[in-house]
Residue, then its C-alpha position, 0 to 999 in steps of 0.5 A: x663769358x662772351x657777355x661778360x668779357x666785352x663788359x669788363x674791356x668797357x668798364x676798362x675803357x671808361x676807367x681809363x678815360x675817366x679823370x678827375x678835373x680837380x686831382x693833384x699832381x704834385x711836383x715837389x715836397x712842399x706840395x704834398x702837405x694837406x693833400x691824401x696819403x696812402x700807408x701800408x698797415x705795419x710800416x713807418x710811413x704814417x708816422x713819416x707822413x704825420x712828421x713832415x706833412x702834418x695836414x695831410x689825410x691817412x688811408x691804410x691800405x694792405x698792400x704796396x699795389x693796393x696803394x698804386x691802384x688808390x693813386x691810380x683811381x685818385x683815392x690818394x694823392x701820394x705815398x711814401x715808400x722805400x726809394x727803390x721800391x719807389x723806382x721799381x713802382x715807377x719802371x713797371x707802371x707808366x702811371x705813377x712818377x717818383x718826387x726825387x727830393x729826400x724825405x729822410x733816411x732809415x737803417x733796416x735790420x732784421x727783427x728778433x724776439x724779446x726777452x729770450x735766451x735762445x734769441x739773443x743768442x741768434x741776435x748775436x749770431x746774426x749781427x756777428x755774421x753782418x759785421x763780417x759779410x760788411x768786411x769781406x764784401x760779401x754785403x757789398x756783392x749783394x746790394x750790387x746784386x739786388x740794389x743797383x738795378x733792382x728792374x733788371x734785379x727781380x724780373x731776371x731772378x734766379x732760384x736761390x739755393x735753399x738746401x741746408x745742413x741744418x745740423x743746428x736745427x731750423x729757424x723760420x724767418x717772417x717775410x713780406x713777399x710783396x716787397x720787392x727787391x727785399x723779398x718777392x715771389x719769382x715764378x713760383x718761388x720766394x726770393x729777394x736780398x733779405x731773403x738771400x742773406x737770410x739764407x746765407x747765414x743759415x748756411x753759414x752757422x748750419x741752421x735749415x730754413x723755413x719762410x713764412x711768407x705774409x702781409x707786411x703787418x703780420x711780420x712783427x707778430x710772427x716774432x713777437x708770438x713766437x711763431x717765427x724766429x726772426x723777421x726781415x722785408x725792408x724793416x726800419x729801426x724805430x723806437x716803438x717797435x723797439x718796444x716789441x722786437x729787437x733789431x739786429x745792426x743795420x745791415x741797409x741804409x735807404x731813402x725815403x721817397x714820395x710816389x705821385x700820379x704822372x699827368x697825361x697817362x696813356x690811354x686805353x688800348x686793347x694792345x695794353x690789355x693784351x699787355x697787361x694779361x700776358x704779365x699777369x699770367x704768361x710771363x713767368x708762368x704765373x698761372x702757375x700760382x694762380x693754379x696753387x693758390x686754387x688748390x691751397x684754398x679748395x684744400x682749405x673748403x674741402x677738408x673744413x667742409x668735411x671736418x665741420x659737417x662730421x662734428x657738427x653731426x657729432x655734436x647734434x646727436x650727443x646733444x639730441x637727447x637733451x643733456x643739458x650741460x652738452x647743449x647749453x656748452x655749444x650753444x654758448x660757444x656757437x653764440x662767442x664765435x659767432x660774434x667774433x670776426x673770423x679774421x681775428x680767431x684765425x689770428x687768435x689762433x694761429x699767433x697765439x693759441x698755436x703760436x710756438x708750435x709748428x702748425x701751418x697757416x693752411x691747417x690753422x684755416x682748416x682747423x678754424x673753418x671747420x670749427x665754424x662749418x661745425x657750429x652752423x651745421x650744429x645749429x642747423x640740425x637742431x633747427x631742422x629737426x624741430x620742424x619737424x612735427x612730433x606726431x610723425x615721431x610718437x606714430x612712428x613708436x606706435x608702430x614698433x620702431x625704435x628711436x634710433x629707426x625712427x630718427x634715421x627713416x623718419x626724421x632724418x630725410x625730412x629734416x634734410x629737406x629744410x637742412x640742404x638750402x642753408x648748409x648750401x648757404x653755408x658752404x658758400x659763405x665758407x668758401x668765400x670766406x677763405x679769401x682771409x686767410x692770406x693774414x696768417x701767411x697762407x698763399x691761397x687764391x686771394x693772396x697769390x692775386x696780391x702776390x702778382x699785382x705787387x709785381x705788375x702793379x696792375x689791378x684788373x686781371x688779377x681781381x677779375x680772374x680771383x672774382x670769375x674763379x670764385x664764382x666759378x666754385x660757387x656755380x659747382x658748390x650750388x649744383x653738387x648741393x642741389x644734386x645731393x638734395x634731389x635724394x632727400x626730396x619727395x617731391x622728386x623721387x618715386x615712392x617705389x624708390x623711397x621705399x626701398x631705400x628705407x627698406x619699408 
């Protein structure tokens, strides 16, 4: 650590001091057109971006931080936002300034499922309760609330009220919870005017209310699958998402607005790290979700792991004996799921194959995790196994022992000694691989990261905590691995202890 501290403050430093001679800072619409654009997957700004800057490049990112960093870097030249998404941006970062000019309007609504009995009969609910929160004030008091200094609005957010009658039963409501002021995370609860209203129609038509919270692309499939039952987080009306879900009445209207670099930005400081780190985990306790979403992604390693390496030794004995339908089954389906990205099976399952059931996104990781966990240490048994040489087995039946002694004292401790250094391998890359769960709504280590840089728009101290603590898991996984292994190496054990521990 004292190495790798002062290494980061100067790669810090020589950041900071790096421009770029020939980067644009465009000071008006007509500027922009030709120039890079940074979208956030699922939003209408690409389509925004191809109607009034035609020449423009497109780079996607995931999150609404991630295109401030690309600004901030010179990956982009400017991107689209919401306009007071677009002022709170400017207000939290000395680094990024707003185009004032309007690109054009956009009515917001809360998003239902098609073709639905039981959701057009909430649609109706929703748009009646709209219709009477516009005449009695109640709409108006909100956006005073949350609209007129969103600044003020989300740094000093009280916790909303989530306790519910729900005689009617319970809907789960779809959110971006990087959107502030619409839906956010503030200390360690979800709040934000979408999410307020949400909760006050629940409580109105005596429903309970469940948040699903995850990145802005997964909003429409949660309600197109069924997952959720309705959807919010600054969402705009446009004819083809009209084509998946229906829109409730406007219930916002807002502007367009383009972010751009600011020129002459401040230079680095160690005042502005001390800054920087006191936003990222002091002030409103953030730590505190860093430490749950530790937890959320240990939970997901640990249960996968255990899961995984029980069936996969499940599946290797009832395939040891050769049955050929068992072995040609798994090692096909080994062969499609290893093909496939693990993102897209977590999708797979949870939007579709679990989609209009009430599974967790933390249990559809563990379930997909420890399926593949399963696989590897399936194939790798076998593997094993097979280095074995078969003189051991036939010597050992020649001296009385049975099959089933002979595998557990013969063959077993020597397969582990060509099994450990891979399923070490394995664990790892399992653990790593858990940073993507964050897509099917679930807020582990990786997720809470982009949770607090869409509050600090700040990228360093967030990335490089995740990135040490990451390391840090893998440094325990490798030791606990290579401690468990001394018992099946001869190399490192007396004969007098081999021998008793098999009792020959």
């Amino acid at each position: 650590m004292l190495i790798l501290i002062p290494m980061l403050i100067a790669v810090v430093a020589l950041t900071s001091c790096a421009g770029s001679s020939d980067r644009a800072y465009p000071k008006s619409l007509d500027d922009l057109n030709g120039l890079r654009a940074g979208v956030v997957v699922g939003t209408i700004h690409d389509a925004v971006t191809q109607k009034h800057f035609p020449d423009s490049e497109i780079s996607y990112v995931n999150e609404y931080a991630d295109e401030i960093a690309a600004l901030q870097n010179n990956k982009i030249d400017y991107f689209l936002i919401d306009g007071l998404k677009a002022k709170h941006m400017a207000g939290q970062t000395d680094d990024v300034t707003t185009i004032e000019e309007v690109i054009q309007t956009q009515d917001f609504g809360f998003i239902f499922k098609k073709d639905s009995k039981e959701s057009d009969a909430l649609q109706a609910q929703f748009n009646e309760y709209i219709a009477a929160s516009e005449a009695d004030g109640t709409l108006e008091n909100l956006r005073h609330k949350w609209l007129d200094d969103t600044d003020y609005a989300v740094e000093h957010a009280e916790p909303l009220d989530f306790t519910f009658t729900a005689e009617n039963g319970n809907l789960n409501l779809a959110v971006c919870n990087t959107s502030p002021p619409y839906s956010f995370v503030s200390g360690t609860e979800l709040n934000g005017f979408d999410i307020e209203f949400a909760a006050m129609f629940c409580k109105k038509y005596g429903y309970g209310l469940t948040i699903s919270a995850s990145d802005f692309g997964g909003i429409i499939p949660a309600v197109v699958s069924g997952k959720c039952d309705f959807g919010a987080s600054s969402l705009s009306y446009t004819e083809e998402r009209a084509k998946s879900v229906d829109f409730s009445d406007c219930y916002q209207t807002s502007d367009i607005l383009a972010v751009v670099a600011k020129e002459n930005v401040s230079a680095f400081s160690l005042e502005g790290i001390k800054y920087s780190f006191e936003r990222t985990f002091i002030h409103e306790d953030r730590w505190k979700n860093v430490l749950g979403g530790l937890l959320t992604t240990l939970n997901i390693f640990v249960m996968s792991a255990i899961l995984g390496t029980l069936l996969g030794l499940v599946v290797y004995m009832l395939c040891r004996k050769g049955n050929k339908v068992l072995n040609k089954f798994f090692d096909a389906f080994t062969w499609l799921f290893s093909g496939i990205p693990m993102v897209v099976i977590l999708m797979i399952l949870y939007y579709i194959i679990f989609g209009k059931s009430d599974i967790s996104g933390t249990v559809v990781s563990i379930i997909a995790f420890g399926i593949s966990t399963m696989l590897s240490v399936y194939s790798l048994m076998k593997v094993s196994v097979l280095s074995i040489d078969r003189g051991q087995i036939e010597g050992a039946y020649s001296l009385g022992f049975t099959d089933r002694q002979t595998f557990w004292k013969i063959v077993f401790p020597q397969a582990m000694t060509q099994f450990m250094p891979n399923y070490k391998s394995t664990l790892v890359s399992m653990l790593k691989g858990t940073a993507i769960v964050g897509y099917i709504a679930v807020q582990d280590l990786t997720k809470i990261s982009d949770v607090i840089r869409a509050r600090t728009y700040e990228a360093f101290f967030p990335l490089i905590a995740t990135a040490l603590i990451y390391l840090a898991l893998v440094l325990i996984i490798t030791a606990f691995i290579k401690k468990v292994s001394i018992s099946f190496e001869p190399k490192k054990r007396t004969e007098e202890k081999i021998l008793k521990k098999y009792k020959l």
